[in-house]
C-alpha positions in Angstrom: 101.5 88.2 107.4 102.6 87.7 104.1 102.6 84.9 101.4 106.0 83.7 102.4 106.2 80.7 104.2 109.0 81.8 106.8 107.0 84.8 108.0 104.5 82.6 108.9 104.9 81.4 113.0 106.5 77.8 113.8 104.9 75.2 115.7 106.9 74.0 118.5 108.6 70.6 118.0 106.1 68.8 119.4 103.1 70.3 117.5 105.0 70.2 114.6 104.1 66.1 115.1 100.6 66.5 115.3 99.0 66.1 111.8 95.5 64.6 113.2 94.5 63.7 117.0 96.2 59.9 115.9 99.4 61.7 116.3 98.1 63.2 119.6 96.7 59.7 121.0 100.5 58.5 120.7 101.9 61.2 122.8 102.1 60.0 127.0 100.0 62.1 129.0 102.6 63.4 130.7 103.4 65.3 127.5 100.4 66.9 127.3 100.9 70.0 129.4 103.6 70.7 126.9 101.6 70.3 123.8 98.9 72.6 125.5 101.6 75.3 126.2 102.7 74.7 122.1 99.7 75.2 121.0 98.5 78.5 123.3 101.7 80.3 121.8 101.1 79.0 118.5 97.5 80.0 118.6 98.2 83.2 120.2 100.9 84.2 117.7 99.1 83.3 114.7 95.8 84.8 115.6 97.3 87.9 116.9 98.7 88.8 113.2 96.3 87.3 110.9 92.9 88.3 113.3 90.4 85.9 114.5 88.4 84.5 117.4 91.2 84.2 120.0 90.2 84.3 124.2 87.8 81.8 123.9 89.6 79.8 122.1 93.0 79.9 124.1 90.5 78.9 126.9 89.9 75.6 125.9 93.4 73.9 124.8 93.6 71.4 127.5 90.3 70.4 127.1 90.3 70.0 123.2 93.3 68.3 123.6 91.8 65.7 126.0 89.3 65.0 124.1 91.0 64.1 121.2 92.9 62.5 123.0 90.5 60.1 124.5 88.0 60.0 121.9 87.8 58.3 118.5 87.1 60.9 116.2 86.1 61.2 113.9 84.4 57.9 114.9 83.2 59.6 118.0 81.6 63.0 117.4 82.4 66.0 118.8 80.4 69.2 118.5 81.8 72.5 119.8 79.0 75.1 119.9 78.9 78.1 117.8 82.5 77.7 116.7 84.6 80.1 118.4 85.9 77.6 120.9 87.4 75.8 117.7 90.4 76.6 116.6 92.5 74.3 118.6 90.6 71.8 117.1 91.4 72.8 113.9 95.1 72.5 114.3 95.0 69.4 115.7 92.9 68.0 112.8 95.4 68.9 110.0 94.5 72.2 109.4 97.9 73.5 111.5 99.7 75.0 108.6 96.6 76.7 107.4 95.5 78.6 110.0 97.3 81.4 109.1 94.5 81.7 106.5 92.0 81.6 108.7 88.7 83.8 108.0 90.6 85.0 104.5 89.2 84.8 101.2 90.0 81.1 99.9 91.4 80.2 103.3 89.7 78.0 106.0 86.7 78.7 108.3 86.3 80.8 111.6 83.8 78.4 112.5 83.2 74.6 112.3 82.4 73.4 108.5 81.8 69.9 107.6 82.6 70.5 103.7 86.4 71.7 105.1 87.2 68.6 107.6 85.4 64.8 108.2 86.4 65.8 112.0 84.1 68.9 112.0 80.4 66.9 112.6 78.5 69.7 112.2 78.7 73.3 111.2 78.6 75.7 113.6 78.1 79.9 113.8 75.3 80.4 115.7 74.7 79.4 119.4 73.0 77.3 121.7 72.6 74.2 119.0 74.9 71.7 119.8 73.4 70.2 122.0 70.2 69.6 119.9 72.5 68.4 116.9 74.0 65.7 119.2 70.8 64.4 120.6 70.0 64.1 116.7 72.9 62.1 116.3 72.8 59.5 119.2 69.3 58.8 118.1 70.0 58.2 114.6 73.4 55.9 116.0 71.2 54.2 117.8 68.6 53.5 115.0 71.4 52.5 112.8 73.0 49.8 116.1 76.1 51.8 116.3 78.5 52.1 119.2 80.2 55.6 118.4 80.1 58.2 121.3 78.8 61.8 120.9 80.3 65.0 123.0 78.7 68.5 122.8 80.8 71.0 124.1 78.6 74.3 125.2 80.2 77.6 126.9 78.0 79.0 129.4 77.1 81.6 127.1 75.6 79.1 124.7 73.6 77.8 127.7 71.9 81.2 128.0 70.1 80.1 124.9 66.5 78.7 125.4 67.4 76.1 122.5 69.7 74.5 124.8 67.3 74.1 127.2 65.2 72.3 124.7 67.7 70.3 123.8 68.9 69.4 126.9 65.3 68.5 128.2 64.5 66.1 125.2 68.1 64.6 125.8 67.6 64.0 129.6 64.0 62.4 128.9 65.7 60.1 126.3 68.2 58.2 127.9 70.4 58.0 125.5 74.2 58.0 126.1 75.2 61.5 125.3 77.8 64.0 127.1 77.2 67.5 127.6 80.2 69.2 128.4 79.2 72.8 129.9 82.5 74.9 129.2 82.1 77.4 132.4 84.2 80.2 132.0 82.8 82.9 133.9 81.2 81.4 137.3 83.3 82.5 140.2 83.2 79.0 143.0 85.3 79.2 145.8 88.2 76.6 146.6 86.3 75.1 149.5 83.1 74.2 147.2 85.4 73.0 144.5 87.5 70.9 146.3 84.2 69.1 147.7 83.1 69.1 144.4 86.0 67.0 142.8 86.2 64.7 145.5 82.2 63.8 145.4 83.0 64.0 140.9 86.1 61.6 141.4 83.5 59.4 143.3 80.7 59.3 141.6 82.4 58.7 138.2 84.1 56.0 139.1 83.1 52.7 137.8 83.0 50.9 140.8 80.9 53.5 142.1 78.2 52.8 139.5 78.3 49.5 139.8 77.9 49.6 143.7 74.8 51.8 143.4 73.4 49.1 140.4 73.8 46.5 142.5 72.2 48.5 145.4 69.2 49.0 143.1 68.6 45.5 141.9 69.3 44.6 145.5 65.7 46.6 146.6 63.8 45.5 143.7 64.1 41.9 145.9 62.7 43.7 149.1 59.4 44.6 150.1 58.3 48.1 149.3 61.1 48.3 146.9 59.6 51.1 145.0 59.3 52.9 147.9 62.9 52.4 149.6 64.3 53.3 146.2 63.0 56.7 145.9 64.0 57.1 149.1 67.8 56.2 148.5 67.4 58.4 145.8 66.2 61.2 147.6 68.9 61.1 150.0 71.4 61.0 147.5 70.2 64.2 145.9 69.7 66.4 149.1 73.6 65.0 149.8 74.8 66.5 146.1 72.3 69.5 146.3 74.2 71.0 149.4 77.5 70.8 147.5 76.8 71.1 143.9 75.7 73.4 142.2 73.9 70.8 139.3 70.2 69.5 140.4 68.6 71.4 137.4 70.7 69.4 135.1 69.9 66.5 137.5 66.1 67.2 137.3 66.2 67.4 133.4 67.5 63.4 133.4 71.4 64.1 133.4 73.8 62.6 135.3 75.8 66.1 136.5 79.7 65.7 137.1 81.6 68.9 138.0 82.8 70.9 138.1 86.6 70.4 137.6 89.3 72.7 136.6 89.4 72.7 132.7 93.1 73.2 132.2 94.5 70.1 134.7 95.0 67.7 132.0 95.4 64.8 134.4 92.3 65.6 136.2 90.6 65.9 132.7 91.7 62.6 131.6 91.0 61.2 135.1 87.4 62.4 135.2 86.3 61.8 131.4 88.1 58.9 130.8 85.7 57.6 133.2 82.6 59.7 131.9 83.3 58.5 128.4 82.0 54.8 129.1 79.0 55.6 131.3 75.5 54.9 130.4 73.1 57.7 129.7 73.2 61.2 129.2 76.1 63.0 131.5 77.0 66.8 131.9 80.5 67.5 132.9 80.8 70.5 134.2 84.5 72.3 133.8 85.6 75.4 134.4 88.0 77.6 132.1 89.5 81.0 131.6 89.5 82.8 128.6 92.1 84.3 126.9 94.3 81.6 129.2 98.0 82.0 129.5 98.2 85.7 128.2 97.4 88.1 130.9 96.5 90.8 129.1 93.7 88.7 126.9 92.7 86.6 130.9 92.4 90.4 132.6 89.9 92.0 129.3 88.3 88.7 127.5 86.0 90.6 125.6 88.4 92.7 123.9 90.5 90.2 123.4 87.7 87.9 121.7 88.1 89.0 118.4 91.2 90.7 117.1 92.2 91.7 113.9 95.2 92.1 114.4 98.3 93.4 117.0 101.0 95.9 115.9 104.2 94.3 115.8 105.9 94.0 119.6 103.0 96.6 121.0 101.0 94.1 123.3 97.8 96.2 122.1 95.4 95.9 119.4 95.1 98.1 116.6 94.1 101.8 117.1 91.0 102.5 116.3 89.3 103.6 112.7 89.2 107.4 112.4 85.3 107.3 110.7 82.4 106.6 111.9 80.7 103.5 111.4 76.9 102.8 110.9 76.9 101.2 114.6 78.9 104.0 116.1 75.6 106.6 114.8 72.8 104.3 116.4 74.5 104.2 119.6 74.7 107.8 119.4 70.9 107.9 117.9 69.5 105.9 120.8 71.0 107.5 123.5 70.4 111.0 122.3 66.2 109.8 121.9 66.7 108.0 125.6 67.4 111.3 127.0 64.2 112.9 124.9 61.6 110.2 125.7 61.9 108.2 128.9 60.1 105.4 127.0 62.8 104.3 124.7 64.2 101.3 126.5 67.3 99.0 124.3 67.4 95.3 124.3 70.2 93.5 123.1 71.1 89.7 122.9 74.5 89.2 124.3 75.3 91.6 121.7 76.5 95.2 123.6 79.6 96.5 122.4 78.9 94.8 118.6 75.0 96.8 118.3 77.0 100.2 119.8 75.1 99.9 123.0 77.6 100.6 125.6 76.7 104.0 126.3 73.5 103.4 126.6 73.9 100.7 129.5 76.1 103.3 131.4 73.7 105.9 130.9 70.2 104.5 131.7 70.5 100.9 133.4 67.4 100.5 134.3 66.3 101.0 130.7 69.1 98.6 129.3 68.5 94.7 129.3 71.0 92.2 127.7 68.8 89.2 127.8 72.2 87.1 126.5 71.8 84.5 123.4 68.0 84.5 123.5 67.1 86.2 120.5 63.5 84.7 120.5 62.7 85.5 123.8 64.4 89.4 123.4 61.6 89.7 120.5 58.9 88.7 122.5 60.2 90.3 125.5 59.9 94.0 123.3 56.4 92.9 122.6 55.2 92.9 126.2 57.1 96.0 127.1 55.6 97.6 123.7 52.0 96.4 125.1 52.4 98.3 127.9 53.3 101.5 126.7 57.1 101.5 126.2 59.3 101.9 123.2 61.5 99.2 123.1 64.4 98.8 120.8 65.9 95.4 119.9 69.1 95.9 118.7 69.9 92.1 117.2 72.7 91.6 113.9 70.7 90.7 110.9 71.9 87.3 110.8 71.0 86.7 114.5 67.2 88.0 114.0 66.6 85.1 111.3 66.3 82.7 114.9 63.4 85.4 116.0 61.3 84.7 113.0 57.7 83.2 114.0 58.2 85.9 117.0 58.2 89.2 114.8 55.1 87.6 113.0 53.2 86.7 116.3 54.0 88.3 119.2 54.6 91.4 117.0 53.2 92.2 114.0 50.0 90.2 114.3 49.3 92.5 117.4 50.6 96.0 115.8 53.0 96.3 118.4 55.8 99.4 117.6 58.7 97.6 118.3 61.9 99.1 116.8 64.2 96.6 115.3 67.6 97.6 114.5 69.6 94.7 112.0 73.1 95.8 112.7 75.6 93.6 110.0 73.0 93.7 107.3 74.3 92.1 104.1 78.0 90.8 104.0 79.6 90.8 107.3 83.3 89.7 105.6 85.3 87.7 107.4 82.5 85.6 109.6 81.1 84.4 106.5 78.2 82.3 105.5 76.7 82.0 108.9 77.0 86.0 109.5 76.3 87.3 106.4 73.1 89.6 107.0 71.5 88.1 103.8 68.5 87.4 103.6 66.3 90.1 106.3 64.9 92.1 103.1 63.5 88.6 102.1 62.4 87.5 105.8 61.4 91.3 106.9 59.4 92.0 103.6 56.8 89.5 103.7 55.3 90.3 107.1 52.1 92.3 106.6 52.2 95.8 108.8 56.0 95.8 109.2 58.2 98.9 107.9 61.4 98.0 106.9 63.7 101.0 105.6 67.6 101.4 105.0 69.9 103.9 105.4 72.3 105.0 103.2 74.0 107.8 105.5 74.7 108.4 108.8 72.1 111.9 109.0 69.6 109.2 107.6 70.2 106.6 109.8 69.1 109.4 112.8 66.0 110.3 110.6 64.7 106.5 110.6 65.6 106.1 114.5 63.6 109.4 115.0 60.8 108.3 112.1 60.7 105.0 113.8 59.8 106.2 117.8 56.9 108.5 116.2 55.7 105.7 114.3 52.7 103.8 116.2 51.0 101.8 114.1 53.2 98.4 114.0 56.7 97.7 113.9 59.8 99.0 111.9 62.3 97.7 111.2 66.0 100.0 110.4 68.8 97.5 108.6 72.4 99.1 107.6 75.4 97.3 107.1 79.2 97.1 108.7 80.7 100.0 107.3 81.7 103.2 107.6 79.1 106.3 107.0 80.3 108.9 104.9 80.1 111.5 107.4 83.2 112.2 108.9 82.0 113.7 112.1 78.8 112.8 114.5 75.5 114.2 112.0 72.9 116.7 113.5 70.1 114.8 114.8 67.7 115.7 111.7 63.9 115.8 111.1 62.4 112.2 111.1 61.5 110.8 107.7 59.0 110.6 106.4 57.2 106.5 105.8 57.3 105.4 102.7 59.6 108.1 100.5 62.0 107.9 98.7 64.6 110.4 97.2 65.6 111.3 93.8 69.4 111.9 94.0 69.7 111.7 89.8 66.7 112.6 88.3 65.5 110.1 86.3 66.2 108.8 82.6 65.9 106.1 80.1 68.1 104.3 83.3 67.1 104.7 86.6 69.1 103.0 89.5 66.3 102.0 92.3 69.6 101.8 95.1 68.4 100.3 98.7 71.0 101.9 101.6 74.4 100.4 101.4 74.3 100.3 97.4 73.1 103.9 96.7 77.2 105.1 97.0 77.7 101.9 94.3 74.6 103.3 92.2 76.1 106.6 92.4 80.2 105.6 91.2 78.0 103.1 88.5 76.1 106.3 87.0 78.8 108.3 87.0 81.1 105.6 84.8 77.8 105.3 82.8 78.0 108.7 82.2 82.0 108.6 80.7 80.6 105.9 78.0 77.4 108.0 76.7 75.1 106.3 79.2 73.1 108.8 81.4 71.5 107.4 84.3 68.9 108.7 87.0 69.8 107.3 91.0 66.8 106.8 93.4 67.3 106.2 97.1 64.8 103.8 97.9 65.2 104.2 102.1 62.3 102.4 102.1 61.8 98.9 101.1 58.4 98.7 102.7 56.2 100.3 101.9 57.7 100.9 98.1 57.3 104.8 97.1 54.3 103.8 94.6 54.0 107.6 93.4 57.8 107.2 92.5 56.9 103.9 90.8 54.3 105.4 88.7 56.1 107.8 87.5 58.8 105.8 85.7 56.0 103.6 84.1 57.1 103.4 80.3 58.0 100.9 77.7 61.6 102.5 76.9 62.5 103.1 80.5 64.7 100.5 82.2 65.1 100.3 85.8 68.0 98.5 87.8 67.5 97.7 91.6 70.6 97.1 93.6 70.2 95.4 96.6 73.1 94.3 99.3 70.4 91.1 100.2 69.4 87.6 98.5 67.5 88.6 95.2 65.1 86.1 96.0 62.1 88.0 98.0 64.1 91.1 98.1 63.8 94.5 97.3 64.0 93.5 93.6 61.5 91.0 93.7 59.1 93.8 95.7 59.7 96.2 92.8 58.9 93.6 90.0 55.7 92.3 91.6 54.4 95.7 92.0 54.7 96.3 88.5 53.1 93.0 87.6 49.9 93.9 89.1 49.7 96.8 87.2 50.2 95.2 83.5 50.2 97.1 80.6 52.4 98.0 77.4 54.3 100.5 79.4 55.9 98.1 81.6 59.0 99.3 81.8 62.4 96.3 81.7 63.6 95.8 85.3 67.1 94.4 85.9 67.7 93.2 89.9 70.8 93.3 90.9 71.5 91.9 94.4 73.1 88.8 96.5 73.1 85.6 94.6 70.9 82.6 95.5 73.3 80.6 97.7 75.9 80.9 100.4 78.8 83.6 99.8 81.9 82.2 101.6 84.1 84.3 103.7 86.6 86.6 102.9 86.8 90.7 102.9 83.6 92.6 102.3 85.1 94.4 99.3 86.2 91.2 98.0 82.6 89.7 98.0 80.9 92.6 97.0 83.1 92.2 93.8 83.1 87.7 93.8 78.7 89.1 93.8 79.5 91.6 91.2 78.2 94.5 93.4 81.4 97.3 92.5 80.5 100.0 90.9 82.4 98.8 87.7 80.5 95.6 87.5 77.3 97.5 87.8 78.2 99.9 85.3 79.1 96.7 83.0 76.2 95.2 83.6 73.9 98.2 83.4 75.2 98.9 79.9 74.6 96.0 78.3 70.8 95.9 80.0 70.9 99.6 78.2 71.4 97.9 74.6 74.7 99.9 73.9 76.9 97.3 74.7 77.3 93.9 72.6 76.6 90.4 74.0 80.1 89.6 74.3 79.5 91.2 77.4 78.0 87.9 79.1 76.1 87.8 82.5 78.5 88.8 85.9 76.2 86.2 87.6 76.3 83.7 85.0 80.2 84.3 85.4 80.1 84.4 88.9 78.3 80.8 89.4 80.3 79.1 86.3 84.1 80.9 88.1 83.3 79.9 91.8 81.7 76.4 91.3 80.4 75.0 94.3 80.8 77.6 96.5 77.1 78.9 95.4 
């Protein structure tokens, strides 16, 4: 899709009205089912051309619809969990004629982001937190003697999350007035149970039904043994519900469980929460959806229709797939080929299969495959009691994702020397996911745990060589992190020998300039020294695989007051691989220190947008780095400037 506006696809004419849900409120529910079809094919059309999050969120129409269509907002918060689920809540909010933009460089979110719309509460990319967010929120409304509602909206793969759980047990134990609304689409209940269901729902969420049961309860507080007769009406009433619903844990945990109802009936969603809205205390609804919703291809294969980027014109089929092979594609390979050598190697995943390359590996050993869903904590800690008894597990978690796993690598890991293999899939900038999957920061977070190896390859032959390097290593845990990109292989590598810990590899022997280049950035070191090389400006390229332990013998050996070393990192320079290098050398002062110059991710948040088009808004291209690196080399004037200083003064707040 171009620039143009006329390539761009039309809402229908009754979208076209809708510029914020006070548009939609003015609309007679009759019209609603017609608004919901409008926006699936709008949705479906735009996302299909420009990319995006699209099943789950073509699952949810009619009930983002009815809830702005109920609800206040923004008065009245709602909170959609991890963000997929949102783009019908985008166009609805004024951000229709801009999602043709969506996940592009300067255009709007794929998630929920409170700098780009007073309707999105809270920012969203990772699971399971919404409902911990809202509890936040109705106890600070109720500090402050407001009356404004709050909704969290959770898929059920969200719920898989022990965060939720957290929340949802501190929520229940409050009190407070707070609705959960558990977006169900993927339990199978039969029409029998569901028809008993919605009649005992239509019941129990009825006003008068509420105010028959208070008046029931203040009736026994008059009688004798009140206490008593009270538990026992209760009692009753759950063994009734527990033999036809399927809610007494969200009962137990101090919610009032509704549900579950069909999640695209809009008159049965306006009949059930437009009663839930004004009940006291915390309530679940329960619905049920479909994903991928009123396109049968994306209904009959959700997953691959969860993500697109992008259908051929009038195919009906996503994109053919690349022709090289990418980083992911050589693990799965990797770990399967060292399944088959040593029955110890197990792989654990977090809801994360066909993203860490793991698909084969499921088919081909099971029993050896667990997908513990959105639980990254518990998949860490899980590796460390398999690891205690003698297996090798793998955890094969996105960078970004392994950030929620923190105090667990440093506990239940490290602190017990435990050789758990972690593989950081989408390490450094993701592209189009932006800020919240941007593998950032694991060089920082991964460095600083005594006893942990953390290396990076910068091929696909090297990235077997770590996997192999990593199952013989024994003494603590190691970590491999590589990016989402291609290798430069163009075929499957030859398993090779495994690596050894702690070397590194000269691949330009040294000089006055020596790049120090960590996986992903050794290709950029190698364009930058070759430009360097057109202007007069020899340089030496080291591939640090290694980021812990550093290579100290290779260290030593470019100790000198003339020499001038440049690190290049694809992670946050603060606590990187830069930072590593710098403090080693500041424990060893001396006159023949030599100048360092880091090079890396800058210290902030780098928006969305293409991953070539970052690396360059970081100034991580090979041109840049060759700028850079020849003014640091003296032979440049200071006309030159700083990139970063640039880069922070050209992009304004978005650092």
């Amino acid at each position: 899709m171009n620039g143009d506006p006329s390539d761009w696809p039309v809402p229908g004419p009754l979208l076209a009205r809708i510029e914020s849900p006070t548009d939609l409120r003015s609309l007679p529910p009759d019209k609603l089912p017609e608004l919901c079809a409008e926006l699936r094919a709008f949705i479906w059309e735009t996302v299909n051309r420009v990319g995006g999050h699209l099943a789950a969120s073509l699952g949810v129409v009619e009930l983002t619809v009815v809830l702005h269509y109920l609800f206040d907002t923004p008065r009245d918060r709602i909170l959609f969990d991890v963000g997929h689920q949102g783009y019908v809540h985008k166009v609805l909010t004024g951000r229709r004629d801009a999602l043709h933009t969506i996940r592009r460089f300067g255009g709007i979110s794929g998630f929920l982001k409170r700098s780009e719309s007073r309707y999105d509460c809270m920012g969203a990319g990772h699971a399971s937190t919404a409902i911990s967010t809202a509890l936040g929120m109705a106890t600070a409304r109720d500090a402050a003697g407001e009356t404004y509602r709050v909704v969290a909206v959770v898929g059920d793969g969200g719920m898989t999350g022990g965060l939720a759980y957290e929340g949802l047990n501190n929520a229940g134990a409050s009190g407070r007035d707070l609705i959960v609304i558990l977006n169900d689409n993927a339990m199978s209940i039969s029409p029998n149970v569901g028809a008993l269901s919605r009649y005992l729902t239509g019941i129990i969420s009825h006003p008068h039904f509420n105010r028959m049961k208070a008046d029931i309860w203040n009736l026994t507080e008059k009688m004798p043994k009140s206490a008593t007769f009270r538990h026992l009406v209760r009692k009753v009433e759950e063994s009734v519900k527990s033999l036809i619903t399927p809610g007494m844990l969200f009962e137990d945990l101090g919610f009032r469980y509704l549900g579950p109802i069909d999640g695209h009936n809009t008159k049965e969603l306006i009949s059930v929460l437009g009663k839930v809205r004004d009940l006291k205390g915390p309530m679940l609804l329960h619905v049920q959806t479909m994903k991928g919703k009123g396109y049968q291809i994306a209904e009959l294969d959700p997953q691959k229709y969860h993500g697109v980027k992008g259908i051929s014109p009038g195919s009906g089929k996503v994109e053919a797939p690349k022709s090289h092979l990418t980083y992911t594609d050589v693990f799965g390979e990797g770990v399967v080929r060292l399944a088959h050598e040593d029955p110890r190697v197990n792989a654990v995943t977090a809801a994360m299969v066909d993203g860490t390359g793991l698909v084969r590996f499921a088919l081909e050993f099971p029993e050896r495959f667990f997908d513990v869903g959105i639980a990254e904590a518990h998949a860490v800690t899980f590796c460390s009691g398999m690891a205690l008894e003698g297996q090798r597990p793998v955890a094969a978690i996105y960078s970004t994702f392994l950030q929620r796993a923190f105090d667990q690598i440093i506990h239940d890991v490290a602190l017990q020397h435990l050789p758990v293999i972690f593989c950081l899939d989408r390490a450094g900038l993701v592209g189009e996911d932006g800020p919240t999957h941007h593998g950032a920061f694991d060089l920082s977070y991964l460095g600083c745990i005594p006893g942990l190896v953390v290396a990076a390859p910068s091929t696909g032959t090297e990235m077997l060589g770590l996997l192999r390097c990593a199952l013989q290593w024994t003494e603590g845990p190691f970590a491999i992190r590589y990016p989402r990109a291609l290798v430069p292989e163009e075929e499957m590598p030859d398993f090779p020998d495994p690596i050894e810990v702690g070397t590194w590899v000269t691949l330009r022997p040294p000089t006055a300039v020596t790049f120090l280049a960590v996986g992903s950035m050794v290709p950029v070191a190698m364009e930058a020294a070759d430009l360097l090389a057109t202007v007069g400006v020899p340089a030496g390229v080291v591939n640090c695989r290694f980021v812990r332990p550093l290579d100290v013998a290779m260290l030593a050996s470019l100790v000198g007051a003339d020499r001038r070393i440049v690190t290049i990192e694809e992670n946050s320079l603060v606590g990187g691989f830069g930072s590593q290098v710098a403090r080693w050398y500041d424990e060893r002062p001396g006159p023949a220190r030599p100048w360092i110059l880091s090079l890396g991710l800058p210290d902030g948040f780098v928006e969305h947008g293409t991953r070539g088009k970052l690396l360059e808004l970081c100034g991580l291209t090979a041109a840049q780095v060759a700028e850079r690196v020849r003014a640091f080399a003296g032979t440049m004037g200071s006309e030159t400037g700083d990139v970063n200083g640039r880069l922070a003064a050209d992009t304004g707040e978005r650092w």
